[in-house]
Backbone as numpy.savetxt, mean C-alpha at the origin, in Angstrom:
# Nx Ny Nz CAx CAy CAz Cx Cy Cz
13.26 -38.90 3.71 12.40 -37.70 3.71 13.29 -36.45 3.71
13.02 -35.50 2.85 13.90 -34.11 2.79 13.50 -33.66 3.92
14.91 -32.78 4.34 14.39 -31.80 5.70 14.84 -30.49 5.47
14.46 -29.59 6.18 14.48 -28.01 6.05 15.60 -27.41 5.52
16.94 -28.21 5.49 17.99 -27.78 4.87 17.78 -27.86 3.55
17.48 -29.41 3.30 17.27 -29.60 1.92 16.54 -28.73 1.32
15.15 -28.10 1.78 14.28 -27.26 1.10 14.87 -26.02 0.98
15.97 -25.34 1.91 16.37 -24.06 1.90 17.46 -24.00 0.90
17.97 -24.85 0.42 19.44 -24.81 -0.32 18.69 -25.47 -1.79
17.33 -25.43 -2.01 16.50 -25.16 -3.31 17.01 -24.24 -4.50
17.41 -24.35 -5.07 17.86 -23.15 -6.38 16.92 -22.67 -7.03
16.04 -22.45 -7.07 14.66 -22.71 -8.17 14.65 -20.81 -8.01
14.87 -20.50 -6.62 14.04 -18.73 -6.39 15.63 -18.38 -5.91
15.46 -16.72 -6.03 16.40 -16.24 -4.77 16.51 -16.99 -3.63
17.40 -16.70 -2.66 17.29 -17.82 -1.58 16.37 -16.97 -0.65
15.99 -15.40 -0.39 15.54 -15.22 0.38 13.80 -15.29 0.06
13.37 -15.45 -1.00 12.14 -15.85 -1.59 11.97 -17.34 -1.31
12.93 -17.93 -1.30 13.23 -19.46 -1.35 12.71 -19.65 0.54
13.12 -18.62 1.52 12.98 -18.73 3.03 11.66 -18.65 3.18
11.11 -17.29 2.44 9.97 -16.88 2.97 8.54 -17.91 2.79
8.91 -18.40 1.42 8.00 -19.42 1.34 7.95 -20.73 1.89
9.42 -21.18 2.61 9.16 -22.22 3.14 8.45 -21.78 4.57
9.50 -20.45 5.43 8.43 -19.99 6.53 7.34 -20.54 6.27
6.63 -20.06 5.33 4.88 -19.28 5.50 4.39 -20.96 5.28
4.81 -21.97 4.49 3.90 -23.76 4.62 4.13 -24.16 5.56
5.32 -23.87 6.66 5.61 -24.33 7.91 5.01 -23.64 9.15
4.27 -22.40 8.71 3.29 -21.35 9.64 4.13 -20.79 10.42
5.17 -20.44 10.42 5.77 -18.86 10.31 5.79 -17.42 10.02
4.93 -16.97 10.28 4.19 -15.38 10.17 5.21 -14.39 10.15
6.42 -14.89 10.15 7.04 -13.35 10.46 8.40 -13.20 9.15
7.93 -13.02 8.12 9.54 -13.14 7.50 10.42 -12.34 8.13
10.43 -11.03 8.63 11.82 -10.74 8.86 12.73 -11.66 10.06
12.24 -12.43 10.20 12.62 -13.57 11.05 12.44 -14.78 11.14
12.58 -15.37 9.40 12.21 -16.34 8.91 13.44 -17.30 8.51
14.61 -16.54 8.42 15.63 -17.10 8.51 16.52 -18.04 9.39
16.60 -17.19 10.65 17.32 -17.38 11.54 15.97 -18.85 12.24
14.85 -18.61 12.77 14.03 -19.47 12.68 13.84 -21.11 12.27
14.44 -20.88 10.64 14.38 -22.09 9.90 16.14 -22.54 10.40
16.48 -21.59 10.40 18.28 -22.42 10.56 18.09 -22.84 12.07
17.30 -22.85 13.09 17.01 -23.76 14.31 16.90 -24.32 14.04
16.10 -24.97 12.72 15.20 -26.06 12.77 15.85 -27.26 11.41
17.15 -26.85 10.98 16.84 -27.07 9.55 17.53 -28.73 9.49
17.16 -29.33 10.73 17.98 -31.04 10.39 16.59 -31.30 10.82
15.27 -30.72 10.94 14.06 -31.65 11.16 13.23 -32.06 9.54
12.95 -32.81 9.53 12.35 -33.42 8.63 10.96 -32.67 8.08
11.36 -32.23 6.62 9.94 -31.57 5.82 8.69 -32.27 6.34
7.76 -32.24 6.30 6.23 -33.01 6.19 5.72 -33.04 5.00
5.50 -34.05 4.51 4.87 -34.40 2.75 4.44 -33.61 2.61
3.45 -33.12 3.44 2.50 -32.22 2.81 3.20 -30.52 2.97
3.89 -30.55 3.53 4.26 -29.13 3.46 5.13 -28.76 2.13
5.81 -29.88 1.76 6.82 -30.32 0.96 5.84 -30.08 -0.71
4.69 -30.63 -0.33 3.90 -30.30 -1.54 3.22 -28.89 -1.97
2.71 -28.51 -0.99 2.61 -26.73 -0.72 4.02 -26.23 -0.78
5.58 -26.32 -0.80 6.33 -25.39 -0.80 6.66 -25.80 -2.60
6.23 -26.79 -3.09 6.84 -26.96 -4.55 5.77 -26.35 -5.11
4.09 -25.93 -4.57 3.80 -25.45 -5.73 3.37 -23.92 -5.58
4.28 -23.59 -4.27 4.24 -21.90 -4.64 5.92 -21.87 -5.10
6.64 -22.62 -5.00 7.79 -22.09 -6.28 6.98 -21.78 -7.31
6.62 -23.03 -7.63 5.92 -23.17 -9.24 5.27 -22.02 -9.80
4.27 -21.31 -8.70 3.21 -19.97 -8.80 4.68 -19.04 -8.60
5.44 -18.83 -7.73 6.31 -17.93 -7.79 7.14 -17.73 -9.25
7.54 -18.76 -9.92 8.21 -18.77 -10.81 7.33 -18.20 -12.51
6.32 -18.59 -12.17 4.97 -17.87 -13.10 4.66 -16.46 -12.93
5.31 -16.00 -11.88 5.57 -14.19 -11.58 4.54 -13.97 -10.76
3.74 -14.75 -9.80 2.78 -14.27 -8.63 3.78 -13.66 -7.70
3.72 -12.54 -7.12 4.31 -11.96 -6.28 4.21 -12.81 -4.72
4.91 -12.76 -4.54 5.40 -13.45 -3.20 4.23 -12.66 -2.07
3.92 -11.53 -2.02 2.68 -10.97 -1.21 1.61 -11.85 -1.54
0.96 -12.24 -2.20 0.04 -12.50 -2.47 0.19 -14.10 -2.39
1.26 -14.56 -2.78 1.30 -16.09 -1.79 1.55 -16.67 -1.14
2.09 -15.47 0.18 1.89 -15.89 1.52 1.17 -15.10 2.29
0.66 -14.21 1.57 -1.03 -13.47 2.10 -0.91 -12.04 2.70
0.91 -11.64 3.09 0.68 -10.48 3.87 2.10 -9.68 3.38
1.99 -8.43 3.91 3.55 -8.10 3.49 3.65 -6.61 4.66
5.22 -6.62 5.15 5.46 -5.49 5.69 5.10 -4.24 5.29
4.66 -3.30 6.28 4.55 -1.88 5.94 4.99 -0.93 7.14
5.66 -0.41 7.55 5.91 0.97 8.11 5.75 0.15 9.41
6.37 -1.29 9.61 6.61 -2.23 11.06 5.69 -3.23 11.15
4.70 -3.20 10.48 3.55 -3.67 10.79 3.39 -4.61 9.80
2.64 -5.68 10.04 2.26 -6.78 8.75 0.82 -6.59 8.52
0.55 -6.16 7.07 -0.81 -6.23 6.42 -1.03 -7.52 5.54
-2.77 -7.56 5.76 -2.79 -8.92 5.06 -2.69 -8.43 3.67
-2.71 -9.03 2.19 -2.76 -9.10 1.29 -3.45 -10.19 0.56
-4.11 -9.15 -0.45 -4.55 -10.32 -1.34 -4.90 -9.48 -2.37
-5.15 -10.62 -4.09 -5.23 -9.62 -5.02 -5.72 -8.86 -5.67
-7.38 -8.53 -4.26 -8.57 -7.59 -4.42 -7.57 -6.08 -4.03
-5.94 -6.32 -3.80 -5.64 -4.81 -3.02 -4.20 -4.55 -3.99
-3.58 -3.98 -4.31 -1.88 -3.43 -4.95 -1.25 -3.60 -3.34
-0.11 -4.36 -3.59 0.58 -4.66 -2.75 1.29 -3.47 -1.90
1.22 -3.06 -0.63 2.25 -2.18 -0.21 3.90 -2.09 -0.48
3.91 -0.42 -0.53 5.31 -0.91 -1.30 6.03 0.14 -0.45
7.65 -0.02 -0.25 8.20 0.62 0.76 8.46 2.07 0.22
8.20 2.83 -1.18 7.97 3.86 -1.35 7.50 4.62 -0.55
6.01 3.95 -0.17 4.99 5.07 0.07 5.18 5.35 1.46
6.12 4.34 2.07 6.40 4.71 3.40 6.92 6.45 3.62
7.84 7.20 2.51 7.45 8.26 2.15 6.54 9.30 2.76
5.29 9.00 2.23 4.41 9.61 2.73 4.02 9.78 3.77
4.15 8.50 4.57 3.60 7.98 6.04 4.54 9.17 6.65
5.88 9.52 6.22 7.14 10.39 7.32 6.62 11.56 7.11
6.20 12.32 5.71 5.47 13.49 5.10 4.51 13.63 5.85
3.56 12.89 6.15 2.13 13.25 7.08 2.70 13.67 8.69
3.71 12.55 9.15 4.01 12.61 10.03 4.53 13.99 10.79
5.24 14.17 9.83 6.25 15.64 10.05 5.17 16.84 10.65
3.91 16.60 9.70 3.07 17.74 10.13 2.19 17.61 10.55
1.89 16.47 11.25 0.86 16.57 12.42 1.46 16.35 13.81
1.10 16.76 14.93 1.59 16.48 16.14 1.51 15.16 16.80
2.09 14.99 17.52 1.47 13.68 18.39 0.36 13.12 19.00
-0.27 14.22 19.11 -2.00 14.91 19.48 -2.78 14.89 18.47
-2.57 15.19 17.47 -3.16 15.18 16.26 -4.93 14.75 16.92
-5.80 15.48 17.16 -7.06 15.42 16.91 -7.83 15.41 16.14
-7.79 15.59 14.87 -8.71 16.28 13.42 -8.97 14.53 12.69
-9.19 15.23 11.52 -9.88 14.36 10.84 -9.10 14.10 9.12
-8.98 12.76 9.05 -7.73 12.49 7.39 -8.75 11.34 7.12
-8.45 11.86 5.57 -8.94 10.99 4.06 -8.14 10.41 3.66
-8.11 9.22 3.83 -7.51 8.05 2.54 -8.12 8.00 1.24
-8.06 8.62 0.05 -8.73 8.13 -0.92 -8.02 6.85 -1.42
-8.66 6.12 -2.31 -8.07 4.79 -2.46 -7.18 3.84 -1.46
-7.86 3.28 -0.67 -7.22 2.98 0.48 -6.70 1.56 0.22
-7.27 0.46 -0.39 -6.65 -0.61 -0.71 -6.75 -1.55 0.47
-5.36 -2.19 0.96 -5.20 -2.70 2.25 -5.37 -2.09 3.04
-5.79 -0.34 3.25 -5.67 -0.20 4.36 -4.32 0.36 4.95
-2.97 0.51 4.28 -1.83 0.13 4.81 -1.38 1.57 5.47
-2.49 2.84 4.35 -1.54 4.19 4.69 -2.94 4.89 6.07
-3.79 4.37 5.31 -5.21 4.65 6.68 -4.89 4.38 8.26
-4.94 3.20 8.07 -4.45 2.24 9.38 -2.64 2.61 9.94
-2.08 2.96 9.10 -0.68 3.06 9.77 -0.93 5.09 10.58
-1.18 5.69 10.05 -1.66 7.36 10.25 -2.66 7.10 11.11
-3.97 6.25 11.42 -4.44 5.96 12.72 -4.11 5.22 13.91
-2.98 4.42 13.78 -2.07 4.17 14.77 -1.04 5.16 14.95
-0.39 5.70 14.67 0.49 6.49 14.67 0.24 7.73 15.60
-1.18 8.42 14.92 -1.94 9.68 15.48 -3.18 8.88 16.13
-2.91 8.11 17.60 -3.92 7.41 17.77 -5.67 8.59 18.16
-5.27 9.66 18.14 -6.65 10.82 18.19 -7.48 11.06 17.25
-6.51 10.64 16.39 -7.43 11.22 14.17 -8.37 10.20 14.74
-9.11 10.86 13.66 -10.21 10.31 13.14 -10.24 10.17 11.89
-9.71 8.59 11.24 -9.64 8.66 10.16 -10.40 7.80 9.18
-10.61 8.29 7.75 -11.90 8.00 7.05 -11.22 7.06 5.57
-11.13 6.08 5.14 -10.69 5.48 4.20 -12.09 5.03 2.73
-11.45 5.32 1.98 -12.17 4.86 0.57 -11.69 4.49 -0.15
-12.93 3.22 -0.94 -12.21 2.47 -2.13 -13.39 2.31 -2.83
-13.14 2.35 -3.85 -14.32 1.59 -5.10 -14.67 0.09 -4.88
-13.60 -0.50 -4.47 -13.69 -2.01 -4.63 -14.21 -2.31 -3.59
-14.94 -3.36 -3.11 -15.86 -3.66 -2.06 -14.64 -5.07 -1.58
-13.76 -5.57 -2.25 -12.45 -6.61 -2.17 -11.86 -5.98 -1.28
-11.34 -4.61 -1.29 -10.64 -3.84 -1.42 -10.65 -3.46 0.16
-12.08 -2.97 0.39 -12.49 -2.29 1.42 -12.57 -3.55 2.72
-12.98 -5.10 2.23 -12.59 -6.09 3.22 -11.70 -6.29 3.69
-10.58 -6.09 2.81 -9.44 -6.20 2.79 -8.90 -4.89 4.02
-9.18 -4.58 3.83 -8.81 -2.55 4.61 -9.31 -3.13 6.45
-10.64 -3.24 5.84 -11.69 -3.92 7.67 -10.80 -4.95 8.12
-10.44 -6.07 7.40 -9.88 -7.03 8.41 -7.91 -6.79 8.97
-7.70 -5.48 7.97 -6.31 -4.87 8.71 -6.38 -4.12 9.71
-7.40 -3.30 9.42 -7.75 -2.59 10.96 -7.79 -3.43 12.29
-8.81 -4.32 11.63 -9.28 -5.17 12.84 -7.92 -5.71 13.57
-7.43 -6.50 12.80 -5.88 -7.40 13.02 -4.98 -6.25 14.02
-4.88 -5.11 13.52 -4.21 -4.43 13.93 -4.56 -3.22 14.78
-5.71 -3.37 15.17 -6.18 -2.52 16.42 -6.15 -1.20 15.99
-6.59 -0.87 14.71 -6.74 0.66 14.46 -8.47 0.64 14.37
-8.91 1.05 15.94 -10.46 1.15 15.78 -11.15 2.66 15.55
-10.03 3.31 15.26 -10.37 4.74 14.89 -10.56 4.95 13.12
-10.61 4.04 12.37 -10.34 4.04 10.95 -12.06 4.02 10.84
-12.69 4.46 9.81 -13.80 3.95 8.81 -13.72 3.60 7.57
-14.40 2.65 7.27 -13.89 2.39 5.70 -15.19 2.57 5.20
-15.51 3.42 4.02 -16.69 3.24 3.21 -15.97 2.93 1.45
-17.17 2.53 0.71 -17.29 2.17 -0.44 -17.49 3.58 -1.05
-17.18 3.81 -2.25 -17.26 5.09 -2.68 -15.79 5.36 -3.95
-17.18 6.01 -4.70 -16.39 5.90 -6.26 -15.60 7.45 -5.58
-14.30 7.93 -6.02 -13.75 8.89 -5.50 -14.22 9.26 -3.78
-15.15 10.67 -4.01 -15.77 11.61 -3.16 -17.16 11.18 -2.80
-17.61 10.26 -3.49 -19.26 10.09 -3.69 -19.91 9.94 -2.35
-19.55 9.24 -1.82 -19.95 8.07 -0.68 -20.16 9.72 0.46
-19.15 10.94 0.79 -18.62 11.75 1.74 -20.15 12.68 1.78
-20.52 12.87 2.80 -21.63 13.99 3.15 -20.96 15.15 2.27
-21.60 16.28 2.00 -20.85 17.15 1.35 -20.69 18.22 2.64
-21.00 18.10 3.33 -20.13 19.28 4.94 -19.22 18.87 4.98
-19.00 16.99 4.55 -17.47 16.73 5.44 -16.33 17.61 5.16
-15.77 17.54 6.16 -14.36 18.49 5.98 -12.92 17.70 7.08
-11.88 17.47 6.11 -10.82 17.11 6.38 -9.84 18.10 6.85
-8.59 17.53 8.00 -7.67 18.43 7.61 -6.40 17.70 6.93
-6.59 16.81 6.22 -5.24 15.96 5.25 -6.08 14.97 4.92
-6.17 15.38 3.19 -6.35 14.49 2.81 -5.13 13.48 1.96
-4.88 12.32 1.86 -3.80 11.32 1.07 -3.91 10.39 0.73
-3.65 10.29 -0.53 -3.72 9.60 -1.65 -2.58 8.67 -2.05
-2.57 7.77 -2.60 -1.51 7.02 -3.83 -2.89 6.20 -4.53
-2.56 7.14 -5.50 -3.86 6.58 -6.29 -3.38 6.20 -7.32
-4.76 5.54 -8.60 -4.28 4.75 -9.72 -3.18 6.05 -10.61
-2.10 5.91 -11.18 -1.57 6.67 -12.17 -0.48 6.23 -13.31
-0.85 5.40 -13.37 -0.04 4.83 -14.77 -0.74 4.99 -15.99
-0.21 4.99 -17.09 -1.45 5.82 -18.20 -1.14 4.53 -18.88
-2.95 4.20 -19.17 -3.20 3.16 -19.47 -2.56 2.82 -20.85
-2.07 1.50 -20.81 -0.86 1.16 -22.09 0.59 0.92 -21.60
0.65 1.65 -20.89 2.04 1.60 -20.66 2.66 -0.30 -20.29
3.81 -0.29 -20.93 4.40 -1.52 -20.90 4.99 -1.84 -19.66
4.69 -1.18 -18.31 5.11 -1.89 -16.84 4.29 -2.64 -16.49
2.83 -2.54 -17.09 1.32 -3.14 -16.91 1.29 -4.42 -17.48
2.24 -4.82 -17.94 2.58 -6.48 -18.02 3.74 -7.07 -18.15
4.27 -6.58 -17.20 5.68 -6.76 -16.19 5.28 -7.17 -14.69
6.16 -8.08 -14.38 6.50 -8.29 -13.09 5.35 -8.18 -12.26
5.24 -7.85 -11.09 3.92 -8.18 -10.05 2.65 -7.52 -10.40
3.00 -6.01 -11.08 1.96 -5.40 -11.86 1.09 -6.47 -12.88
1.32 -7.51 -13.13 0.61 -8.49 -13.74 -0.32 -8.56 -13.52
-0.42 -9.05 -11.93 -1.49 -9.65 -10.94 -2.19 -9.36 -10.29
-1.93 -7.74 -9.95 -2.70 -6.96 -9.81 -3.51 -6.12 -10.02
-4.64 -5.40 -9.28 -5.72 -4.69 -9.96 -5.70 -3.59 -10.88
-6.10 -4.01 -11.91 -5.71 -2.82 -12.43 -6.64 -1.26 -12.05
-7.56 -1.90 -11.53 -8.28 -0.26 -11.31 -7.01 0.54 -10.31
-6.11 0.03 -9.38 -5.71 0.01 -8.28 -4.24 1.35 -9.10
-3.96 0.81 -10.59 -2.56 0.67 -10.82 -2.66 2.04 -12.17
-4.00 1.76 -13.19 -3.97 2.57 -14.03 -5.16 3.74 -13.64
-5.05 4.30 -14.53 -6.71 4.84 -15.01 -7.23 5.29 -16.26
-7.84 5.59 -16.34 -8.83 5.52 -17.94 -8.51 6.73 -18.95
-7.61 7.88 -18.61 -7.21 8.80 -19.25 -6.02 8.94 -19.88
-5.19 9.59 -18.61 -3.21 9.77 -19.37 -2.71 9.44 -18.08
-3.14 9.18 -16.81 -1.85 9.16 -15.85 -2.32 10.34 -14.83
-2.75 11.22 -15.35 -3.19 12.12 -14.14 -4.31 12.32 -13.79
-5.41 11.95 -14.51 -6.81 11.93 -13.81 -7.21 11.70 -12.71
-6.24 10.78 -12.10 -6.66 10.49 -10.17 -6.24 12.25 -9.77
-5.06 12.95 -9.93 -4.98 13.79 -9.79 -6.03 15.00 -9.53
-6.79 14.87 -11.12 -7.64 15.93 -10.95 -8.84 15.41 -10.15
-9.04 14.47 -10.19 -10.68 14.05 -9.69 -9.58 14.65 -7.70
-8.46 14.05 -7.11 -8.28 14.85 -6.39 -8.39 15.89 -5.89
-7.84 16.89 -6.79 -8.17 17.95 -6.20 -9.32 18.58 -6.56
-10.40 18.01 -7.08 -12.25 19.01 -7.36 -12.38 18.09 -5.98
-11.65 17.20 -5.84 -12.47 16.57 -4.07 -11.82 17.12 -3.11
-10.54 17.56 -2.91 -10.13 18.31 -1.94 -10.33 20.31 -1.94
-11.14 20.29 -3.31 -11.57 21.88 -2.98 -12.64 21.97 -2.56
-13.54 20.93 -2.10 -14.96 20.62 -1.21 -14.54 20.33 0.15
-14.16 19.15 -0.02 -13.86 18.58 1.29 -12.22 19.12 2.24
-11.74 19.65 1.75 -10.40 19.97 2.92 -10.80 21.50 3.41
-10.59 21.10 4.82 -10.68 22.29 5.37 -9.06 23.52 5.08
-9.80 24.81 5.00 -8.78 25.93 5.18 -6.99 25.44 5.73
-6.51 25.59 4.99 -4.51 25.43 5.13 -4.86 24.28 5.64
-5.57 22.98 5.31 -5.41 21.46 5.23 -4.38 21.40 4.51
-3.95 20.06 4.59 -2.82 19.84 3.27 -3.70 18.50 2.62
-3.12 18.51 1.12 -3.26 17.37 -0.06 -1.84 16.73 -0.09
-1.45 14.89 0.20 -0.35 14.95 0.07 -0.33 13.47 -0.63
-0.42 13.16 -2.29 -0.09 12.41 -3.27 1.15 11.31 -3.17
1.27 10.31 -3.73 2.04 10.01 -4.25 1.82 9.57 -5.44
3.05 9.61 -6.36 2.94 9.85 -8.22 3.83 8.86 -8.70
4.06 8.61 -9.58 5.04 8.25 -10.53 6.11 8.84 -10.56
7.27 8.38 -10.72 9.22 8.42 -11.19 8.60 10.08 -11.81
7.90 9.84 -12.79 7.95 10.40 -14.48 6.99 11.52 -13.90
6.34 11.66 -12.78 5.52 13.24 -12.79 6.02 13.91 -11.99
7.16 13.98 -11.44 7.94 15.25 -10.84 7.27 16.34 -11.47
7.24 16.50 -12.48 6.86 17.97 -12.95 5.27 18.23 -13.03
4.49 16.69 -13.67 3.37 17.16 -14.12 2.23 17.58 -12.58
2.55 16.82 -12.05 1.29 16.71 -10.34 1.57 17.72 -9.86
2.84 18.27 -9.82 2.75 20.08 -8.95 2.18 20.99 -9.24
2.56 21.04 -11.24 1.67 21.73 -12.00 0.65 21.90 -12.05
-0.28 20.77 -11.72 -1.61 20.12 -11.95 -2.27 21.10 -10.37
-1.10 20.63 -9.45 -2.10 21.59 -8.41 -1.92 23.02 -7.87
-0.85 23.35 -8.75 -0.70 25.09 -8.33 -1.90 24.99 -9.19
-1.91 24.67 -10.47 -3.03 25.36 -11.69 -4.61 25.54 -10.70
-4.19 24.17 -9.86 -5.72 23.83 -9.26 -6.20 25.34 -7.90
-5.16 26.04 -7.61 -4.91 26.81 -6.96 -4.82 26.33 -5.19
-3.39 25.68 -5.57 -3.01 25.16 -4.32 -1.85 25.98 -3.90
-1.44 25.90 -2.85 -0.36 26.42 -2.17 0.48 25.69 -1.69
1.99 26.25 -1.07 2.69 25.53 -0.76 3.53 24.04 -1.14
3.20 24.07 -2.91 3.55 22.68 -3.68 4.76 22.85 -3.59
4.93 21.21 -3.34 6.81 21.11 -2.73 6.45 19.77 -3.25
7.66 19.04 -4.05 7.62 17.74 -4.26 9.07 17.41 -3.66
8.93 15.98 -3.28 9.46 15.00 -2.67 9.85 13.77 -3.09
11.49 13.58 -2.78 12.12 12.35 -3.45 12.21 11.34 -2.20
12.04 10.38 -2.61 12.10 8.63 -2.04 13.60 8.43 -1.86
13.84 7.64 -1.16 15.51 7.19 -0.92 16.58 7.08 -2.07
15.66 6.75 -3.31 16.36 6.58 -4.96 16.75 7.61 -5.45
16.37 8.65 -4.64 16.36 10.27 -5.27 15.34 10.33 -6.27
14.03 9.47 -6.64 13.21 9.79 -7.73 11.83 11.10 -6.94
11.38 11.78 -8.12 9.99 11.96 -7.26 9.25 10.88 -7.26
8.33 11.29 -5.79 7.64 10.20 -5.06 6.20 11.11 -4.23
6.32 12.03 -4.17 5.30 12.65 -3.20 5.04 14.23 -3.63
4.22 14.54 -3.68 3.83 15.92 -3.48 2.73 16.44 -2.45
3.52 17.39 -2.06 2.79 18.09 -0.82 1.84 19.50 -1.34
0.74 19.43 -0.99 0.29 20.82 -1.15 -0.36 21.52 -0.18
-0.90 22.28 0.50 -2.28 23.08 0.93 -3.43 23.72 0.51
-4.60 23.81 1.04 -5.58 24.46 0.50 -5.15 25.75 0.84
-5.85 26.54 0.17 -5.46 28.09 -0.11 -6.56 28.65 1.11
C-alpha cells in the first residue's frame, strides 16, 4: 500500500499543489500548514480510498480546475473562505484594498459600507471583522453567489454583514446612504483572450467580464454612488493592470474628488480611490 511519502514525491503537479491536495482527501483544512503536517505523518499508509480521491483531483487539477475550487476554500487577508464556482476566487491583489479601506476608517468605525459584487463575501466579511461597528451591506446578482457570501459570514462570525440579491443598486431603498462604498467588480472587456486561460476558465463569467468594453461596472458605479454615498464618503475600486488611466478618468469626469490610484506589490495599478464631492 502507498503511503504519504509516496503520494507527496508525485510529479504529476507542483509539489506544493501536489501537498495541498493530498492535505484536503486526508481532511486537513489548513494549507498553510499542510506541509509540515503531512511530513509527521508521511511513513503512514495512504487509504484506498483517499488514494482514489487524490488521483482524481490531480487529474481535474491537470485539466486547469483551480485548486480553490477543489478543495473548496482559499486564503484571504488570514482568514479561510469557502469557495466554489458560483463565486471568482479571492485573489491576494485585492488584499490591496482591504489596507486602502483600512487606512481610512478608524478602529471605531461606526457607519455604514457597500460591497457591490460581493461574491464570497471575502472583501464584505473581512471590513466587518476588521471594523467590528460597520454596518455592512453586500450585493450580488447571483443568488450562488450570495450563499456563498451567507455561509462565510456565518463560518466566520461576521454577524454584522447583510447580503441581499440585487442587480447593481436595485435591491437598496433609495434613502440608503453609505459612507464607503467598494467594489472589484466584473472588468475585463468581453473577448479578451485571458477569458480562456488558466483559472479564468472556470469561472463566472458574469463575476470576470461585462457586456460593454471593460468599464461599464465602473459607470453603473458611480450613477450608484452619486445616490447612495453619503457627502466626502469615499468610492474605492479595484481595476485591471491596463486601467491605470481609464477608471480615474471615468470618475473625475463623474465629478469625483480626491482620485488617487494605487499600485499592488507588482507595482501594477490595482485600486482607485475617490470621494464624493
Amino acid at each position: 500500500m502507498p503511503t504519504i511519502r509516496d503520494a507527496l514525491n508525485d510529479n504529476r503537479l507542483p509539489r506544493l499543489e501536489t501537498r495541498m491536495l493530498l492535505a484536503h482527501v486526508l481532511g486537513h483544512a489548513r494549507p498553510a500548514h499542510a506541509h509540515a503536517w503531512l511530513l509527521a505523518r508521511d511513513t503512514e499508509a495512504l487509504p484506498a480510498d483517499a488514494t482514489g480521491r487524490f488521483n482524481a483531483l490531480i487529474e481535474r487539477r491537470i485539466a486547469g480546475e483551480p485548486i480553490a475550487y477543489l478543495i473548496g476554500h482559499r486564503e484571504f487577508y488570514g482568514r479561510d473562505f469557502r469557495c466554489s464556482p458560483a463565486a471568482l476566487i479571492p485573489r491576494p491583489e485585492t488584499e490591496l484594498l482591504i489596507d486602502l479601506v483600512l487606512e481610512r476608517l478608524p478602529a471605531d468605525f461606526s457607519g455604514h459600507i457597500l460591497d457591490v459584487g460581493t461574491g464570497t463575501g471575502c472583501i464584505a466579511i473581512t471590513l466587518a471583522l476588521e471594523r467590528p461597528h460597520a454596518q455592512v451591506t453586500a450585493l450580488d446578482v447571483s443568488p450562488g453567489a450570495l450563499a456563498l457570501a451567507r455561509a462565510n459570514a456565518t463560518a466566520l462570525g461576521a454577524s454584522n454583514v447583510r447580503c441581499l440579491e440585487s442587480n447593481w443598486f436595485a435591491a437598496l431603498d433609495a434613502s440608503a446612504q453609505f459612507d464607503l462604498i467598494v467594489s472589484n467588480p466584473p472588468y475585463i472587456v468581453p473577448g479578451d483572450a485571458h477569458l480562456t486561460q488558466g483559472d479564468l476558465r472556470f469561472e463566472p463569467a458574469v463575476a470576470l467580464a461585462d457586456a460593454v468594453d471593460g468599464l461599464e461596472s465602473y459607470r453603473q458605479l458611480a450613477a450608484g454612488a452619486h445616490r447612495h454615498l453619503a457627502p466626502r464618503g469615499w468610492l474605492m475600486v479595484e481595476h485591471g493592470y491596463d486601467q491605470g488611466e481609464s477608471v480615474p478618468s471615468l470618475l473625475r469626469a463623474a465629478s469625483f474628488t480626491d482620485v488617487a490610484l494605487h499600485r499592488d506589490l507588482a507595482e501594477l495599478p490595482r485600486v482607485t480611490t475617490a470621494r464624493y464631492p
